[in-house]
C-alpha positions as CSV (number, residue, x, y, z in Angstrom):
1,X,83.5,52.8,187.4
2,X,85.2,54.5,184.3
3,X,85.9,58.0,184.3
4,X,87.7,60.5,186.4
5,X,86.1,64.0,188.0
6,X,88.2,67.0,189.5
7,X,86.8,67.9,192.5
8,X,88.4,70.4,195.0
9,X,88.1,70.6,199.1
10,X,86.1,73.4,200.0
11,X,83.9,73.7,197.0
12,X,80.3,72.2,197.0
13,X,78.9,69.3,195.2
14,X,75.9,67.6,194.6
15,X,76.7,64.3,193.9
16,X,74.4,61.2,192.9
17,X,74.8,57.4,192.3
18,X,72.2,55.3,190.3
19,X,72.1,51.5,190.0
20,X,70.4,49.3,188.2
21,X,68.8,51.6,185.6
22,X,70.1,48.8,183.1
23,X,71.6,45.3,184.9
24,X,74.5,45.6,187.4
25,X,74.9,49.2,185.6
26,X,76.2,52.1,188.1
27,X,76.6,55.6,187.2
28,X,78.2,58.7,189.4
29,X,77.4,62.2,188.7
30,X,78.5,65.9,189.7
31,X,78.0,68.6,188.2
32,X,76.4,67.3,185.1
33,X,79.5,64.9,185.2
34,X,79.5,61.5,184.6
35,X,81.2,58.2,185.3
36,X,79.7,54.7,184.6
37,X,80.5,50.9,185.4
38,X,79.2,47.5,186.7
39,X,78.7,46.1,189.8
40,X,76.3,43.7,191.7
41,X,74.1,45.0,194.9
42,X,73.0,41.8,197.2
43,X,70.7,41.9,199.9
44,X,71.4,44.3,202.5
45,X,70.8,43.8,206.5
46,X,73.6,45.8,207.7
47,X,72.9,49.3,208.8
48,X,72.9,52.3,206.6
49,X,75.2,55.1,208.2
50,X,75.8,58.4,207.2
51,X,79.4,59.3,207.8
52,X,81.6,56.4,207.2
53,X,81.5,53.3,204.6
54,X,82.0,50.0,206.4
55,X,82.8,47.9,203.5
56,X,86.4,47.7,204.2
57,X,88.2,49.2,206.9
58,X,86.0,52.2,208.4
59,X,86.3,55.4,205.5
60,X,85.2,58.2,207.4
61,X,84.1,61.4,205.5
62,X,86.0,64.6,206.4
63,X,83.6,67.2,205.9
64,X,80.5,69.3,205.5
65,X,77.1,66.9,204.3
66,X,73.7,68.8,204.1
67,X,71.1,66.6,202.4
68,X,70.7,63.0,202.3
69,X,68.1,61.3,200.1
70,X,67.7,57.5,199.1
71,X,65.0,56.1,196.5
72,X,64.2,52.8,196.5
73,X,64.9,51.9,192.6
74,X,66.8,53.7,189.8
75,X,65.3,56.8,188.7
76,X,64.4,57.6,185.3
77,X,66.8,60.2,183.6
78,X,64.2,62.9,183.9
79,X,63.6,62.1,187.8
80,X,67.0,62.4,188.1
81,X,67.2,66.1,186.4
82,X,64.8,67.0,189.4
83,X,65.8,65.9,192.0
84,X,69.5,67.5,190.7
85,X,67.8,70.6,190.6
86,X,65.8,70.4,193.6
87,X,69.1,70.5,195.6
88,X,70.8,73.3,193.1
89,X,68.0,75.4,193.5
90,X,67.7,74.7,197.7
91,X,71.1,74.8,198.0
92,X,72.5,78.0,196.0
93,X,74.6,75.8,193.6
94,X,72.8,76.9,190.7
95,X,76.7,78.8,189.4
96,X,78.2,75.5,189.3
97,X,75.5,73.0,188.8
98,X,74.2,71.1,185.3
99,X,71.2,69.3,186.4
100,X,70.4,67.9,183.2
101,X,73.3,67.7,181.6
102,X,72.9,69.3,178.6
103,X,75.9,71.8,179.0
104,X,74.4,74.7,180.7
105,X,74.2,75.6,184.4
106,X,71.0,76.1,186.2
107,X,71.8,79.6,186.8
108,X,70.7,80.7,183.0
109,X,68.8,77.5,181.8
110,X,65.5,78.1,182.2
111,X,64.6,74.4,181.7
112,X,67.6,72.9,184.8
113,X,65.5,69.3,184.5
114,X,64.8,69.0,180.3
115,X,68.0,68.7,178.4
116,X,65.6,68.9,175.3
117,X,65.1,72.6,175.4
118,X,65.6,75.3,178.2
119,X,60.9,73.2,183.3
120,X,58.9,74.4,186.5
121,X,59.9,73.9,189.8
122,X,58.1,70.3,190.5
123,X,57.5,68.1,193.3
124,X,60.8,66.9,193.1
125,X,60.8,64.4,196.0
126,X,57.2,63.6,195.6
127,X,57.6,60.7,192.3
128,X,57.4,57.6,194.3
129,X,60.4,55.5,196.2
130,X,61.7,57.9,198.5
131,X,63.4,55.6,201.5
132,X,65.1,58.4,203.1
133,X,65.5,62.2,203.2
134,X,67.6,63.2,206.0
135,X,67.8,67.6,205.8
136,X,70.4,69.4,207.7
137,X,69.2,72.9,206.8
138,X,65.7,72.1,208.5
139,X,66.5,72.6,212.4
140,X,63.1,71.3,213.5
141,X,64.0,68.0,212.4
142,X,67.4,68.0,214.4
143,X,68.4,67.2,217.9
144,X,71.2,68.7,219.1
145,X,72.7,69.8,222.4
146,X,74.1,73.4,223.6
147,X,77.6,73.0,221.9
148,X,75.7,71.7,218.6
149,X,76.6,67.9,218.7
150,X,73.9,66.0,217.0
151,X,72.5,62.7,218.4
152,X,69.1,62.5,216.1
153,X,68.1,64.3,212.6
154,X,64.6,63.0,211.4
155,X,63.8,60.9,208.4
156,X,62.1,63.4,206.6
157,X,60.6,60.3,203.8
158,X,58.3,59.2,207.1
159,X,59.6,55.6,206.4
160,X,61.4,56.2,210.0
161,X,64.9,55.8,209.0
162,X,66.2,58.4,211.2
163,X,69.7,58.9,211.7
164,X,71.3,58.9,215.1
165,X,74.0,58.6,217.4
166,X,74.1,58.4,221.4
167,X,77.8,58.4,221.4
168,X,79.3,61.8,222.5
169,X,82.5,60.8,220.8
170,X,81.6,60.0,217.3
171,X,78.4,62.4,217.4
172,X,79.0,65.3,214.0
173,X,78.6,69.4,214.7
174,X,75.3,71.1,213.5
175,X,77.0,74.3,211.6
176,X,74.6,76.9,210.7
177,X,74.6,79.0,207.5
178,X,77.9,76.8,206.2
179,X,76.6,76.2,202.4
180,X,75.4,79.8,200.7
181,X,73.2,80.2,204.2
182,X,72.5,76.5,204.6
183,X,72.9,74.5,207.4
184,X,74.6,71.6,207.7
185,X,76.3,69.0,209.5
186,X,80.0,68.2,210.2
187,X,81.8,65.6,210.2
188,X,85.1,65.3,211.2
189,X,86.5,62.5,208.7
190,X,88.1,60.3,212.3
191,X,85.2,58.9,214.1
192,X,82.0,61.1,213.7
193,X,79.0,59.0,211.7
194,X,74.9,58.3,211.9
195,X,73.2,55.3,211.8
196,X,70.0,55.2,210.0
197,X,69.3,51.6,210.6
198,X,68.7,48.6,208.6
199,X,64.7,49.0,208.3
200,X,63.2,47.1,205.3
201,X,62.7,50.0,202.9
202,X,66.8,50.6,203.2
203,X,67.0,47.0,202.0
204,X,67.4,48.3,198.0
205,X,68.8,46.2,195.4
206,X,68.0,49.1,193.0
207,X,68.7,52.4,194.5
208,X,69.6,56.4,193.2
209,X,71.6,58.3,195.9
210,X,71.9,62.0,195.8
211,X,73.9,64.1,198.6
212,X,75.1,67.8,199.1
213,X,79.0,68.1,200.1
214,X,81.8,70.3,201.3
215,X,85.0,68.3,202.0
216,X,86.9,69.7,204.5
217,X,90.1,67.8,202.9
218,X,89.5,65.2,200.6
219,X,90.3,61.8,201.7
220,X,91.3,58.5,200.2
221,X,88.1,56.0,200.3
222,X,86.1,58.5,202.8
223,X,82.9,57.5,202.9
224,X,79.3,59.6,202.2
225,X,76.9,57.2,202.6
């Protein structure tokens, strides 16, 4: 991927990764930022975890994670703009957030997901594709016990994918009110992960990614999703 971004521990993000919108194309964003490359996405039957990236050596992320979501194909630029402002708007990142990228934060753009002019809240999740939507400010969809370990968070999508973990060792800490009042889930960038399982509609050759974050400390290669 070419480009760089400055991101700093302790400060919010919503980030996003599309593939496929054009062949073997990949593109990050945050903030309205953008890098792009290529790359080639295979078949996948290995399990999707949230926590840690398995590709190499186990990259654990260090840090705060609130939302999860996972379409099954690349969306559309103006998908995209929603679903960025979905989560500005949910999560109170409208100060720092360009959903559409047009150069003006969601705060005072009255149009966050049309970078043609200054749009109504829509159904942002509801456009078709959605493989997983795992919440961590929604607390009747998470299991937890009395010092706030999490073994289970529901896969609000309904496709199933929830994401667990029955190890007391490597289960993350619910933390309430940790994102402007949010809730959210920490993990602890050593051991602590999910597994959401390796069901067919996690199986994506095309795929957008977008995820709410709060590194504790950033660290080299640690892994998101």
């Amino acid at each position: 991927v070419d480009g760089t971004m400055s991101l700093t521990s302790g400060q919010p993000y919503i980030g996003a990764v599309r593939y496929g919108l054009t062949t073997n194309s990949v593109e990050v964003y945050t903030r309205g930022e953008s890098a792009t490359g290529t790359s080639t996405i295979s078949s996948n039957t290995d399990d999707v975890y949230i926590g840690v990236d398995f590709l190499a050596d186990p990259r654990f992320w260090n840090g705060d994670i609130g939302e999860t979501i996972i379409f099954n194909k690349a969306l559309s630029d103006d998908e995209l703009y929603v679903v960025n402002y979905y989560l500005s708007q949910k999560w109170g990142l409208q100060d720092i957030m360009d959903s559409d990228g047009d150069g003006i934060d969601d705060s005072i753009d009255m149009y966050p997901t049309d970078n043609s002019r200054i749009a109504d809240i829509p159904e942002a999740l509801d456009i078709g594709g959605l493989s997983l939507w795992v919440d961590a400010d929604d607390t009747s969809f998470i299991v937890k016990d009395g010092s706030n370990l999490v073994s289970k968070i529901y896969d609000k999508s309904g496709n199933g994918n929830h994401a667990l973990q029955s190890n007391a060792t490597y289960k993350p800490e619910y933390v309430a009110s940790s994102i402007n009042g949010k809730n959210v889930i920490n993990f602890d960038g050593s051991d602590d992960r999910l597994n959401c399982g390796n069901d067919s509609t996690l199986d994506l050759t095309t795929l957008t990614v977008f995820t709410v974050v709060k590194a504790t400390s950033f660290q080299w290669l640690g892994g998101i999703v």
